[in-house]
C-alpha positions as CSV (number, residue, x, y, z in Angstrom):
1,X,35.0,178.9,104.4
2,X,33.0,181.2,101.9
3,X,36.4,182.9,101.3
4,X,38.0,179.4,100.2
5,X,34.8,179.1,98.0
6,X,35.1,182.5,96.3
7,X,38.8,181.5,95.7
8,X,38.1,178.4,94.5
9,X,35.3,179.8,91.8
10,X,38.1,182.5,90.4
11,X,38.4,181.4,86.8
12,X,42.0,179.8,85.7
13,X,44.6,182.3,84.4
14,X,44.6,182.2,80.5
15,X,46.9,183.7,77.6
16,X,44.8,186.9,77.8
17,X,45.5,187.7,81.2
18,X,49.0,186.9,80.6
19,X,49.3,189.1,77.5
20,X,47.5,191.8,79.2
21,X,50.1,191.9,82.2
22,X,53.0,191.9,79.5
23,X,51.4,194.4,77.4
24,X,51.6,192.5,74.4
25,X,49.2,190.7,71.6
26,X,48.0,187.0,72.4
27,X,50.1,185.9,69.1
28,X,52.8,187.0,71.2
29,X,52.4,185.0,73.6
30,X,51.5,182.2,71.7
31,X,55.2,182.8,69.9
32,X,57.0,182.7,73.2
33,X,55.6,179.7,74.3
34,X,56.2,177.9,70.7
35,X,60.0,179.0,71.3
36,X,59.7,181.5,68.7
37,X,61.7,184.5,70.0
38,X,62.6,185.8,66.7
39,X,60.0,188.1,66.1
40,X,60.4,190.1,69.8
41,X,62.6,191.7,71.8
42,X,64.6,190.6,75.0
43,X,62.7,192.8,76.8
44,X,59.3,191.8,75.6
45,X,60.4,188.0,76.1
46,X,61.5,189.2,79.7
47,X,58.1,190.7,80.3
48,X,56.2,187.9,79.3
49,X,58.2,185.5,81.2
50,X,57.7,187.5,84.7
51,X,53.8,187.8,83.6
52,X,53.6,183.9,83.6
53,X,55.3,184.0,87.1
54,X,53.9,186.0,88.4
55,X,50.8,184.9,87.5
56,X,51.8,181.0,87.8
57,X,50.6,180.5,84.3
58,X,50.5,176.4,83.3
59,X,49.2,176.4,79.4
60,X,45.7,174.2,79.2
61,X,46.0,171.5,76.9
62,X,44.0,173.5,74.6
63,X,46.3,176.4,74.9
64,X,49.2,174.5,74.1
65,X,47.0,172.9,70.3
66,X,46.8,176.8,69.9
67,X,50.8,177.1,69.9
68,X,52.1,173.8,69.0
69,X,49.1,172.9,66.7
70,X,49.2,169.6,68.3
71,X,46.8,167.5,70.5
72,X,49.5,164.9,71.3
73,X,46.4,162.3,71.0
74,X,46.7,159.3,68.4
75,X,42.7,157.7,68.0
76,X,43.1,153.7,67.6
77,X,40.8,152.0,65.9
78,X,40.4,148.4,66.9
79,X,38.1,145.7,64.9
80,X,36.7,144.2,68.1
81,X,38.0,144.6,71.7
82,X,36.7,141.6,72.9
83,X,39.8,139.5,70.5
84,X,42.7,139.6,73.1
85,X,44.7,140.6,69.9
86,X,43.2,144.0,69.6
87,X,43.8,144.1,73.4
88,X,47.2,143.3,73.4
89,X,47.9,145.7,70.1
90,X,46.0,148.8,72.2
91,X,48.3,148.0,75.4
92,X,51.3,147.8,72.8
93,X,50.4,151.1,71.1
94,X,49.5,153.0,74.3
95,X,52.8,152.0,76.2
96,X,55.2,153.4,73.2
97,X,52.9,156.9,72.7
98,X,52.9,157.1,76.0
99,X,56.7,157.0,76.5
100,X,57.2,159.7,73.7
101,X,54.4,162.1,75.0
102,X,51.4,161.1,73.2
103,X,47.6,159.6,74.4
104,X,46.2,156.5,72.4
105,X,42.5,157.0,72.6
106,X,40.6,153.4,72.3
107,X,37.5,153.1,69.6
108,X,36.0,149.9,69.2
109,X,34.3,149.1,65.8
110,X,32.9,146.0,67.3
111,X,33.6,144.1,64.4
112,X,30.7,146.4,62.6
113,X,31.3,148.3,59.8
114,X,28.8,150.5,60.0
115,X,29.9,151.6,63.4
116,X,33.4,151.9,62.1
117,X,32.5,154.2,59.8
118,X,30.6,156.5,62.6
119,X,33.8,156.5,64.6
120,X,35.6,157.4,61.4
121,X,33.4,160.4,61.0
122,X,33.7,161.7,65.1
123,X,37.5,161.0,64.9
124,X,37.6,163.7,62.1
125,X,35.6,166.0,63.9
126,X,38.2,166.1,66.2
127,X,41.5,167.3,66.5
128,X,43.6,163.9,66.4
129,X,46.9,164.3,65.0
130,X,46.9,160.3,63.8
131,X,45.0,157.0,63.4
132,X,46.3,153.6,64.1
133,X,43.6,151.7,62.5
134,X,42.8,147.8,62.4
135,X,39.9,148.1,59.7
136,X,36.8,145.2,60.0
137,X,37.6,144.9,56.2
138,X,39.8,144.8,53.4
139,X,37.7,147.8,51.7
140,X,39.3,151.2,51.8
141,X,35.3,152.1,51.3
142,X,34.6,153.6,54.9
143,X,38.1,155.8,54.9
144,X,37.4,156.8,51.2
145,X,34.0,158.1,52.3
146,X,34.6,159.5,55.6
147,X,38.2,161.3,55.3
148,X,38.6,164.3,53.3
149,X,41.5,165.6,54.5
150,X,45.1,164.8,55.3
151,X,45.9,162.9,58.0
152,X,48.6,160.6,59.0
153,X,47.6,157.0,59.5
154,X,49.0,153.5,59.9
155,X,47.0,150.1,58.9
156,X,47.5,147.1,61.1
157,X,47.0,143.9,60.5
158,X,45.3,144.9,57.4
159,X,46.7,143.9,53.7
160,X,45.6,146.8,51.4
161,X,47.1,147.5,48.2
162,X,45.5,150.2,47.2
163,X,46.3,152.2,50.3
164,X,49.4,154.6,50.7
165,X,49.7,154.3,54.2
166,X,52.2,152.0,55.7
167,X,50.6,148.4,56.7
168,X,52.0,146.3,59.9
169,X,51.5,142.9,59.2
170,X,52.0,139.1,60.1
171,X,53.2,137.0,57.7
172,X,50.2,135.2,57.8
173,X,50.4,133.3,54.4
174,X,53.8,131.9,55.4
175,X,53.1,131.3,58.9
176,X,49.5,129.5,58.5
177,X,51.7,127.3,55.2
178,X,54.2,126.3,57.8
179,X,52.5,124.9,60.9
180,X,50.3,123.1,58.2
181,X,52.8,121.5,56.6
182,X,54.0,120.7,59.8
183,X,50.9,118.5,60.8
184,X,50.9,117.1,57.2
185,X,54.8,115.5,58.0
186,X,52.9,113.5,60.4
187,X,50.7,112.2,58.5
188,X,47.3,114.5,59.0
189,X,45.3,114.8,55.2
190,X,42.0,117.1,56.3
191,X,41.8,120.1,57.7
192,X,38.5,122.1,59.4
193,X,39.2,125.6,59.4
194,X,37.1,127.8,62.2
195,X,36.9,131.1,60.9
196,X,34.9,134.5,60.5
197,X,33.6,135.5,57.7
198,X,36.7,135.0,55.1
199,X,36.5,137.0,52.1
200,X,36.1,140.3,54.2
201,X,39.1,140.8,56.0
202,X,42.8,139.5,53.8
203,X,44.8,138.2,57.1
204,X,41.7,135.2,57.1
205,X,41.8,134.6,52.8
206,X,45.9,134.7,53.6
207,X,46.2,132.0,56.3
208,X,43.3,129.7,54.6
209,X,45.1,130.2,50.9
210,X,48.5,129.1,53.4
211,X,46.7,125.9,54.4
212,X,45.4,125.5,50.8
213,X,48.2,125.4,49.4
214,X,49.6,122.5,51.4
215,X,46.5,120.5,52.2
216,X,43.4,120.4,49.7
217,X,41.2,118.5,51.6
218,X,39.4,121.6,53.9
219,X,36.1,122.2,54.9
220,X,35.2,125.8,56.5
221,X,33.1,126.6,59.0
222,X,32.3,130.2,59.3
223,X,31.2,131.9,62.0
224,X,29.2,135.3,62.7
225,X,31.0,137.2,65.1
226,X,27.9,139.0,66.0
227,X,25.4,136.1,66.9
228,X,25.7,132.3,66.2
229,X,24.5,129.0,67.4
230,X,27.2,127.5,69.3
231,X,25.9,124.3,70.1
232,X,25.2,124.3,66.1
233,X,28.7,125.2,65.1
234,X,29.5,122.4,67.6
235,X,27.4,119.8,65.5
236,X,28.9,120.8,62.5
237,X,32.2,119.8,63.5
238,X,31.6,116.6,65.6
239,X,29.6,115.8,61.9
240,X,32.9,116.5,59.7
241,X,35.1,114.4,62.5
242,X,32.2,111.8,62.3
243,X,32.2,111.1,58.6
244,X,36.0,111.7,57.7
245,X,38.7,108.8,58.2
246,X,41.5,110.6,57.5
247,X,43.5,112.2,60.1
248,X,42.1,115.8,60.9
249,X,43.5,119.3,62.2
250,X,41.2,121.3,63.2
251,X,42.9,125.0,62.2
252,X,41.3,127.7,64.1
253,X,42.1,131.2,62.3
254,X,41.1,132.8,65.1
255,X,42.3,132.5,68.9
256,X,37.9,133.1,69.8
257,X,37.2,130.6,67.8
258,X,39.8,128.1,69.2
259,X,39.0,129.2,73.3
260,X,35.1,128.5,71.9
261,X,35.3,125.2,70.3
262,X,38.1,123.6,71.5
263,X,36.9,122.4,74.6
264,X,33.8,121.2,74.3
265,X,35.7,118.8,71.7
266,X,38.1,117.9,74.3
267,X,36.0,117.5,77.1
268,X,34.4,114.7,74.3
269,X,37.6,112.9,74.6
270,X,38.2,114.1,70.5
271,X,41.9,114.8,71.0
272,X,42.4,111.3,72.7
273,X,44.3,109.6,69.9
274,X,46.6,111.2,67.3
275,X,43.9,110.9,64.8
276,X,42.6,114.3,65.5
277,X,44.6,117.5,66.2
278,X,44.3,121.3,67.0
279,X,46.0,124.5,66.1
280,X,45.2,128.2,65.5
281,X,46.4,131.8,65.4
282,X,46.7,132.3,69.4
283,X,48.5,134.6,72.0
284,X,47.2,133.8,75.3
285,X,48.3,131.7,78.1
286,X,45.0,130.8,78.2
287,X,45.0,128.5,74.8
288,X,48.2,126.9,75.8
289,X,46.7,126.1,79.0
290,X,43.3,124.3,77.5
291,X,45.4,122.0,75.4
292,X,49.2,122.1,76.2
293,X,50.8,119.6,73.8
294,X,48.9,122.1,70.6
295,X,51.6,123.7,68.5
296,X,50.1,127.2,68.2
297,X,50.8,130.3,66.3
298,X,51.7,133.6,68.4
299,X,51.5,136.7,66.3
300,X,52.4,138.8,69.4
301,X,49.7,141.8,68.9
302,X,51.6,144.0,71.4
303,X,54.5,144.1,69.8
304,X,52.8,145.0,66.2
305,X,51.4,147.6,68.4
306,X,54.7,149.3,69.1
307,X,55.9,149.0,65.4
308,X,52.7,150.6,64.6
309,X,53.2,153.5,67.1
310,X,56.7,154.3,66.2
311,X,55.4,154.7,62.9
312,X,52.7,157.0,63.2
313,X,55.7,159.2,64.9
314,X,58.0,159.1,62.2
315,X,55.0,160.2,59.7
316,X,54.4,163.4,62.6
317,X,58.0,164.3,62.4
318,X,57.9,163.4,58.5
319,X,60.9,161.5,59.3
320,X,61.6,158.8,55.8
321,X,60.2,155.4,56.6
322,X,62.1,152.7,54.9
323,X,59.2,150.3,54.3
324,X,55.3,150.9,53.9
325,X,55.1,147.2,54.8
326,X,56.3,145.8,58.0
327,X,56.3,142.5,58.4
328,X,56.6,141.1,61.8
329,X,56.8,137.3,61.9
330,X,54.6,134.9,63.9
331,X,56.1,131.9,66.1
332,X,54.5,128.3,65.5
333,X,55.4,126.7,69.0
C-alpha cells in the first residue's frame, strides 16, 4: 500500500529526463518531436526515440505548445448564452474544431460590454491560437482597446466594416424584407417590432431597415436584455393592438423576445382572427410549437457556427479565403 503511494507521488517523465537519457539538449528534443530531423543525426534521432520508450514518454499538452507553438484551443466569444442562437452557434463551432483536433473554449459576455471587454483582456493573457467572436456591438471599441497583437479571428453574426477579419452573416436585411412583404400580400399595414436595444448591434438596424423598407407604419418596442418589466412590455403592446385598426404583425427580432411575449398574447385569444399576426427571427422547435401556423425565420446558428470554425482554420494554416463575408441565408417557413 505505501509502495503504490510512493509510486503514485513519482513526478511525470518530462523532456529533461528524456534529453538527459539521450544525452542531448532539450531543443533537441523539442526538434524531434516537431518532425525536425534535419538538424541531427540517425543516431541521435535513434537515441532519443529509445529514451522516450523506454521511458514511456507522452508530451503534456504544454510540452507539445513548446514544439508545435500551438495550444490547439479556439476561445468563443458569445453575446449571451442564454439566446439558443449563441447555443446552437457554440455546439456548431465546437463539433467542427473538434473533428480537426482543436477545443472551443465557451465565454459568455452576457450581453455586457463591459464584461466582454474583461474576457477580451484574459483571452489575451492566454495562449489561444484564435477567437470566434459574436461581439454585444457594432463598435470595434473593446478589440481596439484590448488586442495589441496579432491574432487570428472571425466575426459572427456581426456586420463591421471597418474590420479586416472575415464576418459570417445572415442575410438579415433580405430575409427580415421578405417575410414582411410576405404578410403585406395579405393585406397586413402595421407592424410592432420586439427588439433589443437597436442601434447597438447592425443584425437588429438591418432586419428593422428590411421591414422599413416594405411597411412604414412600425412602432418599436425595445427591450433591456438585462432587466425589464414584463407585464409592462406586455401593456405596451395590448395598448398598440388596442388603438390601431389596421391589420398588425407583430415582428419579433429576436427568438427571446417572441418565446416572451407571444404567449401571453395568445393565451388572450389575440391571434384568434387574421387581424393580428406573428413572426420573428427563430430556431427552436419550441416557437413553432407555441404558434404552429407562424411563418418564422430560421437562421440556423449551428451551421454559421461550422462556417465560422472552418474559417478560423484556414486563417491557422494561412490557407487564401475567397470571401471576408460569408453569407449564409435564412429560411422564412
Amino acid at each position: 500500500m505505501e509502495a503504490n503511494m510512493v509510486e503514485s507521488r513519482k513526478k511525470r517523465t518530462n523532456m529533461k529526463d528524456v534529453a538527459q537519457l539521450a544525452g542531448v539538449s532539450t531543443t533537441t528534443i523539442s526538434r524531434f518531436l516537431n518532425g525536425d530531423l534535419n538538424k541531427m543525426s540517425t543516431k541521435t534521432a535513434a537515441r532519443i526515440s529509445d529514451a522516450i520508450e523506454k521511458l514511456n514518454y507522452t508530451p503534456s499538452a504544454a510540452a507539445r505548445q513548446m514544439v508545435t507553438h500551438s495550444s490547439k484551443m479556439i476561445a468563443v466569444i458569445v453575446a449571451n448564452i442564454d439566446d439558443y442562437f449563441s447555443t446552437e452557434l457554440f455546439k456548431g463551432i465546437s463539433s467542427f474544431l473538434e473533428a480537426n483536433g482543436y477545443i472551443a473554449v465557451l465565454f459568455d459576455s452576457n450581453a455586457s460590454s463591459e464584461k466582454e471587454k474583461g474576457i477580451i483582456k484574459t483571452i489575451t493573457s492566454y495562449n489561444f491560437d484564435g477567437i470566434i467572436f459574436q461581439p454585444t456591438s457594432s463598435s470595434m471599441e473593446n478589440i481596439n482597446s484590448e488586442i495589441h497583437f496579432e491574432i487570428p479571428m472571425v466575426i459572427v453574426d456581426r456586420n463591421l466594416d471597418t474590420t479586416r477579419w472575415p464576418q459570417v452573416l445572415t442575410d438579415n436585411y433580405q430575409s427580415a424584407r421578405k417575410a414582411t412583404l410576405s404578410f403585406k400580400k395579405e393585406g397586413y399595414e402595421h407592424v410592432i417590432v420586439l427588439t433589443s436595444k437597436i442601434d447597438s448591434v447592425s443584425t437588429r438596424r438591418e432586419r428593422y431597415l428590411g421591414i422599413r423598407s416594405t411597411i412604414q407604419d412600425t412602432d418599436i418596442i425595445e427591450i433591456s436584455e438585462e432587466t425589464y418589466n414584463r407585464k409592462m412590455i406586455l401593456k405596451q403592446i395590448e395598448n398598440l393592438l388596442n388603438k390601431n385598426g389596421k391589420k398588425t404583425l407583430i415582428f419579433a427580432l429576436k427568438e427571446r423576445w417572441f418565446l416572451e411575449f407571444i404567449p401571453p398574447l395568445l393565451s388572450k385569444g389575440y391571434f384568434q382572427n387574421n387581424k393580428i399576426t406573428t413572426t420573428g427571427f427563430a430556431d427552436t422547435s419550441i416557437a413553432r410549437t407555441i404558434s404552429p401556423k407562424a411563418k418564422l425565420i430560421n437562421q440556423n446558428p449551428f451551421l454559421m457556427g461550422g462556417i465560422s470554425a472552418e474559417l478560423i482554420l484556414k486563417i491557422l494554416k494561412r490557407e487564401k479565403i475567397k470571401s471576408k463575408k460569408v453569407i449564409v441565408p435564412a429560411k422564412i417557413k
